[in-house]
C-alpha atoms as one frame of an Amber mdcrd trajectory, in Angstrom:
protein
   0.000   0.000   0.000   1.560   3.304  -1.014   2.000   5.794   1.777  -1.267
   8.750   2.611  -1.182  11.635   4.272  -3.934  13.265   6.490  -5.248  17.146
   5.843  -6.873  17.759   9.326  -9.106  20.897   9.869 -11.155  23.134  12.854
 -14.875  23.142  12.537 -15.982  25.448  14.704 -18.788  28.939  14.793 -21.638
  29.719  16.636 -23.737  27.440  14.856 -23.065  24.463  12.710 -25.635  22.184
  10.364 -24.979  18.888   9.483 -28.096  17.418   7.766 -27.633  13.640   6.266
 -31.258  13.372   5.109 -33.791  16.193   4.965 -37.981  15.397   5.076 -40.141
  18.386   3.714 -39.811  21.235   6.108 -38.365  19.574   8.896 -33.919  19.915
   8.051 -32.495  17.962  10.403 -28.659  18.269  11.454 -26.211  15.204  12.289
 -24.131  14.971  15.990 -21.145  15.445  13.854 -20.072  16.635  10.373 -20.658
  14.564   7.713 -19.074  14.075   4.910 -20.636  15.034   2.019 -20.947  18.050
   4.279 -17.354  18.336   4.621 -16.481  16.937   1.239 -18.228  19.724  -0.185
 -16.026  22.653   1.596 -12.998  21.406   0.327 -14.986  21.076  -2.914 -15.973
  25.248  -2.343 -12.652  26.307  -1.582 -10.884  24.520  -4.513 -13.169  26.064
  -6.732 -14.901  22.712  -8.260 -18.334  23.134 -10.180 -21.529  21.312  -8.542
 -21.296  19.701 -12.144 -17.588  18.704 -11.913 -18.242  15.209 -11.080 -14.742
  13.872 -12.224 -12.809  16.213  -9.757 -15.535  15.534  -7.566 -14.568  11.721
  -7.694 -10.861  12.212  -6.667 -11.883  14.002  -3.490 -14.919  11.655  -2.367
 -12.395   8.730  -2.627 -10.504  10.398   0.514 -11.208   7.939   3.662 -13.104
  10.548   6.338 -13.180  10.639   9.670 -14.077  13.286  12.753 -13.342  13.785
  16.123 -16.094  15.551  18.603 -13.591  18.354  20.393 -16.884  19.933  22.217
 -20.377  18.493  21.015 -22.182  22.119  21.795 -25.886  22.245  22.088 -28.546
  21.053  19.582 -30.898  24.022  18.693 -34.449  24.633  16.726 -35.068  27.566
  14.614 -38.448  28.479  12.487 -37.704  29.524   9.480 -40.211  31.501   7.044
 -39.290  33.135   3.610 -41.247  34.638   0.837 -41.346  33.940  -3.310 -39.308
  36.347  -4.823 -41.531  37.331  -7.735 -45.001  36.469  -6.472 -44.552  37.560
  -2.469 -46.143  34.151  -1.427 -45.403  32.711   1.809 -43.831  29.920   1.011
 -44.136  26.953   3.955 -42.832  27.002   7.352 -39.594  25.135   7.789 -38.061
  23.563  10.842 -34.646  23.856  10.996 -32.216  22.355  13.018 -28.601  23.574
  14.427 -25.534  22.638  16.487 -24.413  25.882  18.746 -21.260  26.192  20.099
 -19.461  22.755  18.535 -15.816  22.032  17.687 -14.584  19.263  15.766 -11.734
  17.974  14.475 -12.545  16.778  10.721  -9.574  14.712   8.147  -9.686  13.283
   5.017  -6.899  10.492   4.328  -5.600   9.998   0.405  -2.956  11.446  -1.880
  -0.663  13.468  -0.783  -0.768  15.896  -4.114  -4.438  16.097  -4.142  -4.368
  16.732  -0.120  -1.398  19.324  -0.425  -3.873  21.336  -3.387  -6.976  21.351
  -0.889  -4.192  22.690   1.908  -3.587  25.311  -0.081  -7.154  25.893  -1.532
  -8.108  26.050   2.525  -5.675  29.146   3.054  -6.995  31.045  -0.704 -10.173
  29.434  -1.061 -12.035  30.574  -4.515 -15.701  29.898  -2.759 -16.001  30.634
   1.297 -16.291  27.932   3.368 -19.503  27.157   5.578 -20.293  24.598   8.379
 -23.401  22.646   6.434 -25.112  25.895   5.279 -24.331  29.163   3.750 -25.933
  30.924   7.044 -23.273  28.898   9.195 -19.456  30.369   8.554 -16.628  29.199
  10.727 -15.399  31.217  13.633 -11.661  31.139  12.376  -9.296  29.652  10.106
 -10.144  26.089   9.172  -6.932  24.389   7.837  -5.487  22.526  11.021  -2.256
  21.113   9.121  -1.272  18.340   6.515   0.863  15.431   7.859   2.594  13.544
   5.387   2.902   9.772   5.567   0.402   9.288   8.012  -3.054   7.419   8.901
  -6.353   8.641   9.845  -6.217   6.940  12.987  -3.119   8.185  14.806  -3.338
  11.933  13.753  -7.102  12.516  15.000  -5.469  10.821  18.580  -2.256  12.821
  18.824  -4.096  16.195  17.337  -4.326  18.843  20.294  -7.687  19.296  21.556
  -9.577  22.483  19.870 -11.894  22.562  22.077 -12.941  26.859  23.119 -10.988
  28.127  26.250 -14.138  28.809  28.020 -15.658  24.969  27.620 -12.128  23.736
  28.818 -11.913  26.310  31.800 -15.074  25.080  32.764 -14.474  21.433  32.676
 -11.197  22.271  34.341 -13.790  23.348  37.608 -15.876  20.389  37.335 -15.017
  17.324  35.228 -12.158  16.950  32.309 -13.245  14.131  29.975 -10.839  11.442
  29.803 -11.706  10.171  26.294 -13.087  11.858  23.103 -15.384  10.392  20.897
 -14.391   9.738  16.874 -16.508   8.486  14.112 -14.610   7.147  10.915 -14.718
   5.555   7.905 -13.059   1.952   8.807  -9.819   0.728   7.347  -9.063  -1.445
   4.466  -7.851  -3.962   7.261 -10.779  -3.836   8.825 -13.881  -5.706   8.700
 -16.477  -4.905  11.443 -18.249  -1.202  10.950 -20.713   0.121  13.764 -22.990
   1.653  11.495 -23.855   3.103   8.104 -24.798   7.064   6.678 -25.660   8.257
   3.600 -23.442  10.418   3.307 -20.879   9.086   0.516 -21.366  12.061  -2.190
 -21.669  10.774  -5.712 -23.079  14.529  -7.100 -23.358  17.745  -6.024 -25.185
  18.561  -9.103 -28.219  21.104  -8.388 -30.503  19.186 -10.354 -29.853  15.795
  -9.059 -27.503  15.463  -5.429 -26.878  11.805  -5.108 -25.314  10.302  -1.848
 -24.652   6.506  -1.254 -23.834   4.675   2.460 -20.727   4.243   3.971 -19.532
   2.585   6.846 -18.797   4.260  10.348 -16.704   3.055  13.280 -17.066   4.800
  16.389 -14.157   4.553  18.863 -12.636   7.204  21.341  -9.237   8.215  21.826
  -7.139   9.408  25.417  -7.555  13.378  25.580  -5.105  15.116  24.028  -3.135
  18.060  25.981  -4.912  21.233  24.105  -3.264  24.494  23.550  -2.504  27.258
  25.959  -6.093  28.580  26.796  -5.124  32.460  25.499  -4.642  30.775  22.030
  -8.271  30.427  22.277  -9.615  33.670  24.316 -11.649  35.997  22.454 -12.167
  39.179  24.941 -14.176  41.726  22.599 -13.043  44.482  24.590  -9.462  43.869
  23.797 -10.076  46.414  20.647 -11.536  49.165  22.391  -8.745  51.816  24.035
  -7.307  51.536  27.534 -10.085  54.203  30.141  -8.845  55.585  32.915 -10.900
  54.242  35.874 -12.123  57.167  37.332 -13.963  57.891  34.001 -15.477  54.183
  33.155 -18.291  55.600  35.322
């Protein structure tokens, strides 16, 4: 077997929507990223067409996998809109969203293909978005590209990315000793957990198509993360230094 590399990446905003299947009005969202969902921000930011479906193929053959750095909060929004032309209501939607997440997503395969989305990451032609155009990530997303490596052992030795203020609060109560990882299993291995549909096959607009794959969920030690002012965002920081006796 030829050596891989791993391109890993930070998935984190306010809110996050991961759908795998969607019924009528009700758009659900996943625990985790999927990855079509994933698939198809690197897709964005390298600039391939929904119609592209042979560039498309090189990057759905990556092997996926995701770690859950901070699971956040499942939330419900109602969402109404209005025809464009003819000012009809259209139907009420129910829309559902992760809030305050972090994961740790990586795609395993060719190094030259993985070293082109690396770069696509840092000058993407499209923006990238966590599941939906109204979701956009809270920083940077490229994490780092490790050459000759697996899946496996880079999503256990990556530092934990979880926010400063989730990890000073578990600090106070309860520090999780494990973190959970859902994956696409090896070619060495021949028990999966489960099964999504999730496998893209299009992203044309006229016809998405999406076949299963196998997941293995298994958890890995908690990394060390990094220093918590790495991750502090104090939105007073950019306002100028007042003297105390006028802040009154």
């Amino acid at each position: 077997m030829s050596p891989t590399s791993v391109l890993t990446l930070r998935l984190a905003g306010p809110l996050q929507s991961w759908g795998a299947s969607s019924r009528f009005t009700r758009r659900t969202t996943e625990s985790a990223p999927t990855k079509s969902g994933v698939l198809g921000l690197l897709a964005a930011t390298a600039g391939i067409e929904r119609d592209d479906d042979t560039r498309l193929a090189r990057v759905a053959a990556l092997r996926y996998g995701v770690r859950i750095d901070q699971p956040g909060t499942r939330i419900r929004d109602f969402h109404t809109a209005h025809h464009g032309i003819t000012g009809k209501s259209m139907p009420l939607s129910e829309r559902f969203y992760l809030a305050d997440a972090v994961f740790v997503a990586a795609v395993e395969g060719e190094h030259t293909l993985l070293t082109e989305l690396y770069a696509a990451l840092q000058a993407p032609v499209y923006p990238p978005f966590l599941g939906r155009r109204s979701c956009p990530p809270a920083g940077p997303v490229e994490l780092g590209l490790h050459d000759n490596a697996r899946l496996e052992d880079v999503l256990g030795r990556t530092p934990w990315q979880a926010s400063g203020w989730y990890r000073r609060h578990h600090h106070r109560h309860h520090l999780p000793d494990r973190l959970t990882v859902l994956r696409e299993k090896a070619a060495d291995e021949r028990e999966a957990t489960d099964v999504l549909r999730d496998q893209p096959l299009s992203f044309s607009t006229a016809h998405r198509r999406h076949a299963l794959r196998t997941v293995v969920t298994t958890h890995v030690p908690l990394p060390p993360g990094p220093p918590d002012t790495t991750l502090r965002h104090d939105p007073f920081e950019a306002l100028p230094d007042v003297p105390e006796d006028e802040s009154a």
